[in-house]
N, C-alpha and C positions, 0 to 999 in steps of 0.2 A: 504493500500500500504506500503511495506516495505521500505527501505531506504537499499543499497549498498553503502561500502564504497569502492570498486573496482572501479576503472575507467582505461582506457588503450589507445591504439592506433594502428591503423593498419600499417604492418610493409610488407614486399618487398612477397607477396603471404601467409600473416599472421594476426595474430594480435598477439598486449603485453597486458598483465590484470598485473595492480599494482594494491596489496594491502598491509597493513600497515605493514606485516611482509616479502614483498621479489615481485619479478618480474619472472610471468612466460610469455612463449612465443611458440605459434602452428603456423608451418607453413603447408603446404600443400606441399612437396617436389616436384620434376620436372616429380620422377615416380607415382604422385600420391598419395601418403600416407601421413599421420599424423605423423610430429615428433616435440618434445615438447623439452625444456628444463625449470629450473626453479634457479632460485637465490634469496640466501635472500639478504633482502637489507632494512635499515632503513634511514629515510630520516634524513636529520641534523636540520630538522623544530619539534625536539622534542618539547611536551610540558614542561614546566616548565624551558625552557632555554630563552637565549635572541632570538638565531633565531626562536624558538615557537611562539615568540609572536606576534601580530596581526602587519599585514601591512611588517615585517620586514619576514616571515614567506611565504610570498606571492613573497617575491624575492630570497628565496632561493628556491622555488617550480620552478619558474619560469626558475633558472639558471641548477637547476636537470633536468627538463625536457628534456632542449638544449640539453644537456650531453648525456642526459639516449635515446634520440631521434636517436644522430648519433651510440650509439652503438647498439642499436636494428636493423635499418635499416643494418649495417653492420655484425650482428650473423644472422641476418635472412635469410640474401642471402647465405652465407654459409651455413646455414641449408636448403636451397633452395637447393644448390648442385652449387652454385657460391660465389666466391671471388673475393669479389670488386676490389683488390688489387693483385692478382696475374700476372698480366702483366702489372703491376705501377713499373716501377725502381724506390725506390726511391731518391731524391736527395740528393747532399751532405749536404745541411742545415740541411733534417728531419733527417740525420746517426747522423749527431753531434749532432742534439735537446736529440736525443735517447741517446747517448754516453753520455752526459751532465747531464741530465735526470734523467738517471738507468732506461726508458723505451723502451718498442718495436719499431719499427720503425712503425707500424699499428696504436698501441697507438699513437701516436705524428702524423701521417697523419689524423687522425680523430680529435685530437686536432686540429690542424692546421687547417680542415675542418670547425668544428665548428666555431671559431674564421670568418673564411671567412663569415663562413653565418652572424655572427651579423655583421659585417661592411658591406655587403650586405643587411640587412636589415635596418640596420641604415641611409643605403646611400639612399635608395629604399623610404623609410619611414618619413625620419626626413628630412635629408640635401634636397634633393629632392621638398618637398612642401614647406620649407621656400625661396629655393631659387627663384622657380616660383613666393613664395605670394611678395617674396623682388623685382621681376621683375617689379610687377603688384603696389605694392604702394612706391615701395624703403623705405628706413630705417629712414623716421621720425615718427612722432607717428602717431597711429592708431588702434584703436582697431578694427576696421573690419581687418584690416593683418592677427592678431591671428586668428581670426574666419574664415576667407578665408584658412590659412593654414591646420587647423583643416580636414576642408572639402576636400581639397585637399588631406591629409593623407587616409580618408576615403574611396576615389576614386581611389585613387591608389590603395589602400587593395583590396578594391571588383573585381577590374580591374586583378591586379594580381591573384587572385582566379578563375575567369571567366579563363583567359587566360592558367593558369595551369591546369584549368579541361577536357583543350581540349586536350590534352598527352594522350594519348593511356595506357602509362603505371600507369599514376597518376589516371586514371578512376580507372583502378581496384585495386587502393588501398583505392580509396577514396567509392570501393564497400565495403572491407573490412573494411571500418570505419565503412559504413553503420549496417553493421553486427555486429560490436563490440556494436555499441547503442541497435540494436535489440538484443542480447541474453541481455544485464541487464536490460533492459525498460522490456523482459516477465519476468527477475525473480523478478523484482521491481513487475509488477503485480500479482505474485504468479502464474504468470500461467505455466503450463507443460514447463519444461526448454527440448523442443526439437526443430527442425531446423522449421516443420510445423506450428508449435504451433508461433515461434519466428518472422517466416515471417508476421505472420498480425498484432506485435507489429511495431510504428513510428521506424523511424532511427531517429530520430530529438530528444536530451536527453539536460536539459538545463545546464549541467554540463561539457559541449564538449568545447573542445579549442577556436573553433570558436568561444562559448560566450566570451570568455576572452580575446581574440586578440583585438575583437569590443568592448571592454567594456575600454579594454587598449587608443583605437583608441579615443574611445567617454570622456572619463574622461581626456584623453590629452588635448581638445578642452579647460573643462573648466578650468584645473589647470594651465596651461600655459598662456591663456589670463589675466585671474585673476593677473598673476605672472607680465606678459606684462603690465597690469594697473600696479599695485602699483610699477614698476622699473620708469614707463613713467611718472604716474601722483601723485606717493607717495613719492619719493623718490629723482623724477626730477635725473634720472641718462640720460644723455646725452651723444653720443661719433659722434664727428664730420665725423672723416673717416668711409666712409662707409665700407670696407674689416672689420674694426676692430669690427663696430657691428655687423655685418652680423655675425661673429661668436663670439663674445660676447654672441648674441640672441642663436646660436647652441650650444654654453656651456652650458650655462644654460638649455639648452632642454634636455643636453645629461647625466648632472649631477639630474635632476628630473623624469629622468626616473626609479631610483629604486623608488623613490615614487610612481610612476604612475602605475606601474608594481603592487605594493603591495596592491597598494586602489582596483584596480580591481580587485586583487583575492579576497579580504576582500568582496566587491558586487556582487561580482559571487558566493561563498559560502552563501552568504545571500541570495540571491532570487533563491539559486537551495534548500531551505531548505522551503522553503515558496510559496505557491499559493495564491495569490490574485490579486485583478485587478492591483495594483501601481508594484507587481515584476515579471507577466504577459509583461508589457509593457514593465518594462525594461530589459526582456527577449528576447522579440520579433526580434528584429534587427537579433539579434546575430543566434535563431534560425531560422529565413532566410533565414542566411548565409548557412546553416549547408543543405539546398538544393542543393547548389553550390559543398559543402566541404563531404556529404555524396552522395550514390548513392543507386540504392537501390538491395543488395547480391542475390546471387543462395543460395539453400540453402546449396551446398556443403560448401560454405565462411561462414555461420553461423555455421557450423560443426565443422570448424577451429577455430572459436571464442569461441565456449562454448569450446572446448577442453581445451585452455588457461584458460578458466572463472572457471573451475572446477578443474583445478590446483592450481589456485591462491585462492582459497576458501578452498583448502585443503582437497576436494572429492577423489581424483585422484593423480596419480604420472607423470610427463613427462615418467618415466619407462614402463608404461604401453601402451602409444602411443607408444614410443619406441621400445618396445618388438614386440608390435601386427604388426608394420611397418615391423621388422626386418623377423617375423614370418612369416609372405606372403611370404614375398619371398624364407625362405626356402622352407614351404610348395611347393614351384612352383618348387622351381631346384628339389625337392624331386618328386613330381609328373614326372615331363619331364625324370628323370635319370629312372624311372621304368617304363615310357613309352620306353625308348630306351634298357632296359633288363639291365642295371648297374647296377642296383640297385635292386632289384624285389622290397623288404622289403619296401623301401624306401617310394614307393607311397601310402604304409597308415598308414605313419610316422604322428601322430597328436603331434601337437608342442606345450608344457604348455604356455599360455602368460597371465596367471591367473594374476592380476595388485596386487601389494603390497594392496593399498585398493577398497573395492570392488565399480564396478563402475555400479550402476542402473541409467537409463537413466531419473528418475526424480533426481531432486537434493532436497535431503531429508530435513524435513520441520525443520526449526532452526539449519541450517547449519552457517547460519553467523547471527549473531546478530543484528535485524533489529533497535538497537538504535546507532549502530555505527554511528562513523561523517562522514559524505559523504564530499568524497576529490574529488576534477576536477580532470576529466575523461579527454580523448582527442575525 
């Protein structure tokens, strides 16, 4: 079995394939067709720097992702043949953020998005189950609190997952996650990289967001309680008003969350790199989830995935989706004008859309280097 170091995530009728040199992206447009784009792009988790290094490495993956999340879901619908934002006035705060800036006014709505979503998640996540566990034991000592909150996080997560996959529209992107697992799970197995071939590989890959979120979820439990001990019973920190511990306790939740953030990708790249019974287990949860979080594609949606997978590998050009896209439809106006006598010529006009590199529908053998380091995927 090879190793890919590609991993990606499905985006608004898509998927994105990152790998170590840039971000491509296949949607399936509104008429149907394949159109690709592709960017380079280095992450600032090089090696040999300080953000490279372990644990620290895993929180700037973490804050890319956010990032790289809102503007995929927002080029894709444009590439879809929608603009999120074009019937969004926007306000006078986002003109000034922009004017202040030297940015778009798109740019800084998607900032401004992103930001939502982490105090959204934050509030959802953190603030949320300590304030139930503070309900359930109030703020004197206890180590069951931490561990009750813990669970309480975990329940919310699943809960919100369950509840998002019942969306009509989150289905079928969480079809296209499924799909983005199945084309690397068959080229991981070397098997034929086509839609047929791809459908009888799992959607379930152990390198998907979903293990990290849960891994995020699960390592909170114990670094926080731990923390909870030695402030309660190491260090005897005491504060009488309750408001003032109550978030005292959410500080310190909110400042350990790059830790917590970092140890879990450090454990998620160690047991997606290893099979055995003890990284099996601590796999398990998370793939799961990924029942919930995937669904299972048409093979049109694994169509769209390998087109992205075979850009981002450097088989292929977004040009060449592009062209062929482009190229229908002339062929079609060209046929219909020599149906109607406009044109006579016209209707057996064949249209070059030969791709800068040539593209066989297996993906040829040591195309990417099966010792590469396998980066989480989504």
């Amino acid at each position: 079995m090879r190793r890919c170091a590609v991993g990606g995530q499905a985006v608004m009728e898509g998927v994105m394939m990152k790998s170590d040199e840039g971000i491509a992206m296949a949607v399936r447009r509104a008429d149907g067709k394949i159109v690709a784009r592709y960017d380079k792009y280095t992450s600032l988790a090089k090696k040999g720097t300080f953000l490279g290094l372990p644990v620290v490495r895993g929180v700037v993956a973490l804050f890319e992702s956010l990032s790289m999340g809102m503007r995929t879901t927002t080029e894709s619908a444009k590439m879809y043949g929608e603009d999120l934002f074009a019937d969004e006035e926007p306000t006078k705060f986002e003109k000034w953020l922009a004017k202040t800036f030297g940015k778009s006014v798109e740019s800084v709505i998607i900032g401004v998005a992103a930001v939502l979503g982490i105090l959204l998640a934050v509030g959802l996540f953190m603030f949320l189950p300590q304030l139930i566990a503070s309900l359930i034991f109030g703020e004197g000592r206890s180590v069951w609190r931490s561990l009750v909150e813990g669970v309480l996080r975990v329940g919310i997560y699943v809960g919100y997952l369950l509840a998002v996959s019942c969306i009509k529209d989150m289905r079928r992107i969480f079809m296209y996650h499924g799909a983005e697992h199945k084309t690397i799970s068959c080229y991981e197995a070397e098997d034929e990289l086509d839609p047929p071939h791809a459908m009888k590989h799992t959607r379930l890959h152990p390198r998907c967001g979903t293990n990290y979120l849960f891994l995020v979820m699960a390592i909170s439990i114990f670094v926080l309680t731990v923390v909870d001990v030695v402030f309660q019973y190491g260090l005897h920190v005491e504060i009488s008003n309750k408001l003032l511990a109550f978030l005292f306790r959410f500080g310190t939740r909110l400042l350990l969350l790059p830790l917590i953030a970092g140890l879990s990708y450090e454990v998620l790249r160690w047991a997606a790199k290893r099979d055995n019974l003890f990284t099996r287990i601590v796999r398990a949860p998370g793939m799961g989830l990924q029942y919930i979080t995937t669904k299972e594609p048409t093979e049109d949606m694994i169509e769209v995935a390998m087109a992205a997978f075979y850009i981002a590998m450097g088989e292929r050009t977004p040009e060449y989706y592009n062209n062929l896209a482009n190229a229908v439809e002339s062929a079609g106006d060209a046929g219909e004008a020599g149906e109607n006598g406009e044109n006579g010529e016209a209707a057996g006009v064949i249209v070059d859309v030969e791709p800068k590199i040539p593209a066989e529908q297996k993906l040829p053998a040591g195309a990417a280097s099966e010792n590469r380091e396998s980066g989480a995927g989504a």
